[in-house]
N, CA, C and O of each residue as an XYZ file, in Angstrom:
396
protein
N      82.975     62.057     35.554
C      84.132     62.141     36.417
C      84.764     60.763     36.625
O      85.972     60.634     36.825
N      83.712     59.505     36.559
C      84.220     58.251     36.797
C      85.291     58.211     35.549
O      86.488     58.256     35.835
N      84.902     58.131     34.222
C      85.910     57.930     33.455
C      87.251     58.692     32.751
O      87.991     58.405     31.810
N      87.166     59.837     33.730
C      88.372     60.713     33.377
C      89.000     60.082     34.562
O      90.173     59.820     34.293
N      88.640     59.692     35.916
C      89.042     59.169     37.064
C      89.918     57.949     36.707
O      91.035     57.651     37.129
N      89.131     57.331     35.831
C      90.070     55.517     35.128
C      91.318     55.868     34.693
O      92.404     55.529     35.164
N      90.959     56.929     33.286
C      92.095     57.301     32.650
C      92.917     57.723     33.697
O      93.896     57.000     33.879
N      92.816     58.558     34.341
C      93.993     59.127     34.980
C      94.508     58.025     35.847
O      95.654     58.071     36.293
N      93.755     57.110     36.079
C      94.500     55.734     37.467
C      94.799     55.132     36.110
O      96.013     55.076     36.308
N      94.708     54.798     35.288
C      95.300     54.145     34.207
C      96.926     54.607     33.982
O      97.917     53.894     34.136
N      96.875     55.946     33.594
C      98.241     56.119     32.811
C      99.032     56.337     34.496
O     100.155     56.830     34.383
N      98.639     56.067     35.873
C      99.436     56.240     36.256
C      99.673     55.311     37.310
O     100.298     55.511     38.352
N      98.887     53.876     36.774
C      99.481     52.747     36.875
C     100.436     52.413     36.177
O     101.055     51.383     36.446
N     100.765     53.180     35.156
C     101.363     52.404     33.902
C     102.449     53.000     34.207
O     103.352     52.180     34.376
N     102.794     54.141     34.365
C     103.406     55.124     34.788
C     104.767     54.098     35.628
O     105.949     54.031     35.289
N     104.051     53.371     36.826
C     105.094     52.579     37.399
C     105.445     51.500     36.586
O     106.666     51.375     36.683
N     105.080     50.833     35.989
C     105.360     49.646     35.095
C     105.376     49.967     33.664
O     104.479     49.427     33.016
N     106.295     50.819     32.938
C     106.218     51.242     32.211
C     106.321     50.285     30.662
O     105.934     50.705     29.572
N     106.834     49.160     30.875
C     106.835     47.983     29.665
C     105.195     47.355     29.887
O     104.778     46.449     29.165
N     104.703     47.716     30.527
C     103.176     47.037     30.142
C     102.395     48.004     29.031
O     102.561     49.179     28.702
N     101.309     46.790     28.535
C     100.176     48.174     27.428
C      99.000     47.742     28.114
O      98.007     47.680     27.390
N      98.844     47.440     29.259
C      97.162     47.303     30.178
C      96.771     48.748     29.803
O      95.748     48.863     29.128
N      97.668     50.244     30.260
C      97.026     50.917     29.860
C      96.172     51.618     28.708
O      95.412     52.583     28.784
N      96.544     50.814     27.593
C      96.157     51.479     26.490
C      94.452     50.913     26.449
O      93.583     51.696     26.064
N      94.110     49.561     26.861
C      92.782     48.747     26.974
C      91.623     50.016     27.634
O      90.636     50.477     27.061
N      92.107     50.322     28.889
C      91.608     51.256     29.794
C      91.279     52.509     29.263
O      90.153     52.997     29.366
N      92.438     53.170     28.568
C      92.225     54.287     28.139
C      91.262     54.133     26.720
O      90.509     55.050     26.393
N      91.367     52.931     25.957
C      90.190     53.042     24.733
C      89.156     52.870     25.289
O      88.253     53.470     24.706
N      88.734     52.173     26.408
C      87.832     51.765     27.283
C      87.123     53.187     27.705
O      85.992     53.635     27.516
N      87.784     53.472     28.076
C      87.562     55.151     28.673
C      86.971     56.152     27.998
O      86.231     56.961     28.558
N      87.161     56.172     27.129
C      87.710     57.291     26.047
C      86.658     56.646     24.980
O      86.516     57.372     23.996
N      86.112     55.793     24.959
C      84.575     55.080     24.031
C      83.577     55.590     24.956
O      82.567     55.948     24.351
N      83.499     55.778     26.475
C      82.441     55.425     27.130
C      82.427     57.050     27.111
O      81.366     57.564     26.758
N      83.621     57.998     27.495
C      82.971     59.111     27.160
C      82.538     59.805     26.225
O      81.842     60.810     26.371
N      82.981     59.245     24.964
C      82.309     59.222     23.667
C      80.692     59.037     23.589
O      79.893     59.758     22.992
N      80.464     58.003     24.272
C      79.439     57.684     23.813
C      78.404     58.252     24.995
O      77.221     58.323     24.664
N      78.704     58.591     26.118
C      78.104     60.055     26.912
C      77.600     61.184     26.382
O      76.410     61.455     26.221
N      78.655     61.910     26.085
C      78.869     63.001     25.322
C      77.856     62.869     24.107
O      76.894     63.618     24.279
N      77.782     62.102     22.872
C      76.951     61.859     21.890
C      75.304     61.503     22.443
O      74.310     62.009     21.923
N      75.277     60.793     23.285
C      73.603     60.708     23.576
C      73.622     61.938     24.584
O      72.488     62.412     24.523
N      74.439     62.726     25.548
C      74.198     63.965     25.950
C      74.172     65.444     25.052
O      73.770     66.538     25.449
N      74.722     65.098     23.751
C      74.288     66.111     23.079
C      72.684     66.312     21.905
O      72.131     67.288     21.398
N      72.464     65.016     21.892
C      71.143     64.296     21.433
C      70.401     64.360     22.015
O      69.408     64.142     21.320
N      69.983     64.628     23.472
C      68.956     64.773     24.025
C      68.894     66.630     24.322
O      67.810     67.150     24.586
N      70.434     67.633     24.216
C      69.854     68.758     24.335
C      69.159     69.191     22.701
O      68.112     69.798     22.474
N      70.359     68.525     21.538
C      69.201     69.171     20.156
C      68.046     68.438     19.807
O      67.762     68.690     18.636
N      67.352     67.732     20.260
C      66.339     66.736     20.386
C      65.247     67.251     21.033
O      64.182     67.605     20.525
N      65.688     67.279     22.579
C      64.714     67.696     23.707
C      64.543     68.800     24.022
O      63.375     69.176     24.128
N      65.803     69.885     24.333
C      66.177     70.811     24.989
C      65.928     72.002     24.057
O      65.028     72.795     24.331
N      66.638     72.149     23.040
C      66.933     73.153     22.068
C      65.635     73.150     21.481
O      65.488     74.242     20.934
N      64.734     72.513     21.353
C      63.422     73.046     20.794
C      62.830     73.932     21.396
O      62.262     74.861     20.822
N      62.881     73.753     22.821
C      61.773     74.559     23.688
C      62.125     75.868     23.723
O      61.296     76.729     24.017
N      63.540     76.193     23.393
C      64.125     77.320     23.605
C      63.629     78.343     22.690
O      64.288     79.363     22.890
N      62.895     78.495     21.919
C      62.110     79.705     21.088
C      60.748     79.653     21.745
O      60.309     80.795     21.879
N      59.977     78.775     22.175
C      58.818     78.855     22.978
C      59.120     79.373     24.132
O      58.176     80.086     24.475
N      60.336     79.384     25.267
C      60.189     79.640     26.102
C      60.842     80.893     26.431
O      60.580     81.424     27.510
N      61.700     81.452     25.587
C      62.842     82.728     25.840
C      62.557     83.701     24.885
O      62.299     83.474     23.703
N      62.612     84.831     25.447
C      62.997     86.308     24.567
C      64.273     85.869     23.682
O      65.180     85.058     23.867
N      63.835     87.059     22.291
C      65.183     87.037     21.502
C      66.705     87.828     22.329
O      67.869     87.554     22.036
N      66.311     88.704     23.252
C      67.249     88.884     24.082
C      67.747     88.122     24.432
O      68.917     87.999     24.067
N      66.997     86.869     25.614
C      67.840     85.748     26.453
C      68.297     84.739     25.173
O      69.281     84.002     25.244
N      67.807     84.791     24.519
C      68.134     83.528     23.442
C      70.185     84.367     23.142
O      71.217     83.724     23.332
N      70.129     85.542     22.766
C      71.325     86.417     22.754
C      72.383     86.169     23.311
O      73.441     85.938     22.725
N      72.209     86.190     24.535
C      72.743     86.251     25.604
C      73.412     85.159     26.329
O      74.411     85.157     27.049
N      72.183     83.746     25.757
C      72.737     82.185     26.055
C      73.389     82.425     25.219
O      74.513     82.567     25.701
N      73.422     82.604     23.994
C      73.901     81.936     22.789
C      75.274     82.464     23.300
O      76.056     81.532     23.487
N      75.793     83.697     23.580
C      76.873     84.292     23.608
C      77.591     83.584     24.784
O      78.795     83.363     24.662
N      76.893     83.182     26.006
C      77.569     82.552     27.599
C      77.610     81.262     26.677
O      78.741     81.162     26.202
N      76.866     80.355     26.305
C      77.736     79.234     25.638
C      78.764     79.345     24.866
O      79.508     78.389     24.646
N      78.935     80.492     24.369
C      80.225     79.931     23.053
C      81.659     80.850     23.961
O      82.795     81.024     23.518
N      81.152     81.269     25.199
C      82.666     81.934     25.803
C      83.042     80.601     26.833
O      84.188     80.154     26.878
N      81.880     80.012     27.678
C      81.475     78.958     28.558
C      82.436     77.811     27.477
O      83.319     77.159     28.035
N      82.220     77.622     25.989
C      82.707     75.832     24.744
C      84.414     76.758     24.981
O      85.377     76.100     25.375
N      84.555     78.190     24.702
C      85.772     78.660     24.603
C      87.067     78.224     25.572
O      88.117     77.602     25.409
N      86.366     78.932     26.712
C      87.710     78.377     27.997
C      87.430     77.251     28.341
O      88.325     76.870     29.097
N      86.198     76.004     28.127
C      86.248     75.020     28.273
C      87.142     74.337     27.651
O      87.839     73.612     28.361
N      87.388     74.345     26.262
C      88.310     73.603     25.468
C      89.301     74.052     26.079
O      89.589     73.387     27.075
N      90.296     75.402     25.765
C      90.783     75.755     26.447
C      91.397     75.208     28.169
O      92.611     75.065     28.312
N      90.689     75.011     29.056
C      91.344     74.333     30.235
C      91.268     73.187     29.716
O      92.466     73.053     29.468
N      90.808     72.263     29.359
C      90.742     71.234     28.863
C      92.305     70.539     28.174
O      92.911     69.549     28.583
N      92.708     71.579     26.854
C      93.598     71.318     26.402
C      94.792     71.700     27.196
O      95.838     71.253     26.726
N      94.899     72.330     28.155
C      95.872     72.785     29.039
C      95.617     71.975     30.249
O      96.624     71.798     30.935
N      95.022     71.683     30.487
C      95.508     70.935     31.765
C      95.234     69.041     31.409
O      96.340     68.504     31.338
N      94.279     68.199     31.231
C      93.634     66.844     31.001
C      95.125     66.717     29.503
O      96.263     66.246     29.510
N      94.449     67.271     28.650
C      95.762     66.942     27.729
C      97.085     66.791     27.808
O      97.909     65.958     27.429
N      97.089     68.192     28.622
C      98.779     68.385     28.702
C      99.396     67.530     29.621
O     100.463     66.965     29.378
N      98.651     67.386     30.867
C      98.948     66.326     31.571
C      99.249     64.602     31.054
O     100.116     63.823     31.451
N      98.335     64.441     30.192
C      98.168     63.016     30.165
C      99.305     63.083     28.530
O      99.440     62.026     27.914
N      99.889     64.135     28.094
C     100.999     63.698     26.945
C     101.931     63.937     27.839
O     102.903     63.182     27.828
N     101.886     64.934     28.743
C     103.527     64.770     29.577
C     103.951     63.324     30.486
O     105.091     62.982     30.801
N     102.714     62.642     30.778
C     102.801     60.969     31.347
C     103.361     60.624     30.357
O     104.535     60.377     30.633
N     103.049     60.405     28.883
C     103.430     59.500     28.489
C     104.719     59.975     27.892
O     105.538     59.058     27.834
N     105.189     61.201     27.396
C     106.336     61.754     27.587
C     107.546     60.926     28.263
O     108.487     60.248     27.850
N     106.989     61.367     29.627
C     107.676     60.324     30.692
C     108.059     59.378     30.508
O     109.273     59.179     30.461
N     107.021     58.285     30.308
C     106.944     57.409     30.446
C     107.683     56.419     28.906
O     107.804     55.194     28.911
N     107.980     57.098     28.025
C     108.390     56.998     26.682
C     109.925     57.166     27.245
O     110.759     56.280     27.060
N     110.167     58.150     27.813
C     111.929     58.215     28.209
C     111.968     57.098     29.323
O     112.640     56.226     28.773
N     111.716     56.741     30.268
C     111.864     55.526     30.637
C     112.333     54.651     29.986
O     113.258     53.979     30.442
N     111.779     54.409     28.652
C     112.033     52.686     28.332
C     113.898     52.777     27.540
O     114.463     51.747     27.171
C-alpha cells in the first residue's frame, strides 16, 4: 500500500507542476520496489506454500482453490486495470494537455 501510496502522491505532485519529471524518478522507484515484492512474494508461495498443498488438501479443496484463485487473478486484474490504471493514464492525460 506504501508504494501504490508514492505513486499516487507522485503523479499528483506533478500534476501541479506539470513541466517537472521528479515524477517519473518516483514512479520507476515505485514501480521496481513493487516488482521486486511481488517476485520474492510469489517465490516463497511456489517454493514454500504450493508444496504443502497436496499433503495437506483433498482433490476436492485443491478444485475448488484452484477455481477461487483464477476468478479471485480475474476481477483482480480487472479492478486493477479499471481503476489504478485508468486513473494514473487519465493524470497524465491531463497533465500532457496542460503543457
Amino acid at each position: 500500500k506504501m508504494i501504490i501510496d508514492s505513486l499516487q502522491e507522485a503523479v499528483e505532485r506533478n500534476a501541479d507542476s506539470p513541466g517537472e519529471y521528479e515524477m517519473m524518478g518516483v514512479v520507476v522507484v515505485g514501480l521496481t520496489k513493487l516488482v521486486d515484492f511481488y517476485r520474492e512474494h510469489m517465490r516463497r508461495e511456489e517454493e514454500e506454500l504450493f508444496p504443502l498443498v497436496p499433503k495437506y488438501l483433498t482433490d476436492e479443496e485443491k478444485a475448488r482453490l484452484h477455481k477461487e484463485f483464477a476468478a479471485f487473478d480475474k476481477d483482480d486484474i480487472e479492478k486493477v486495470n479499471e481503476s489504478t490504471v485508468g486513473e494514473f493514464e487519465r493524470k497524465l492525460h491531463e497533465q500532457a494537455e496542460t503543457k
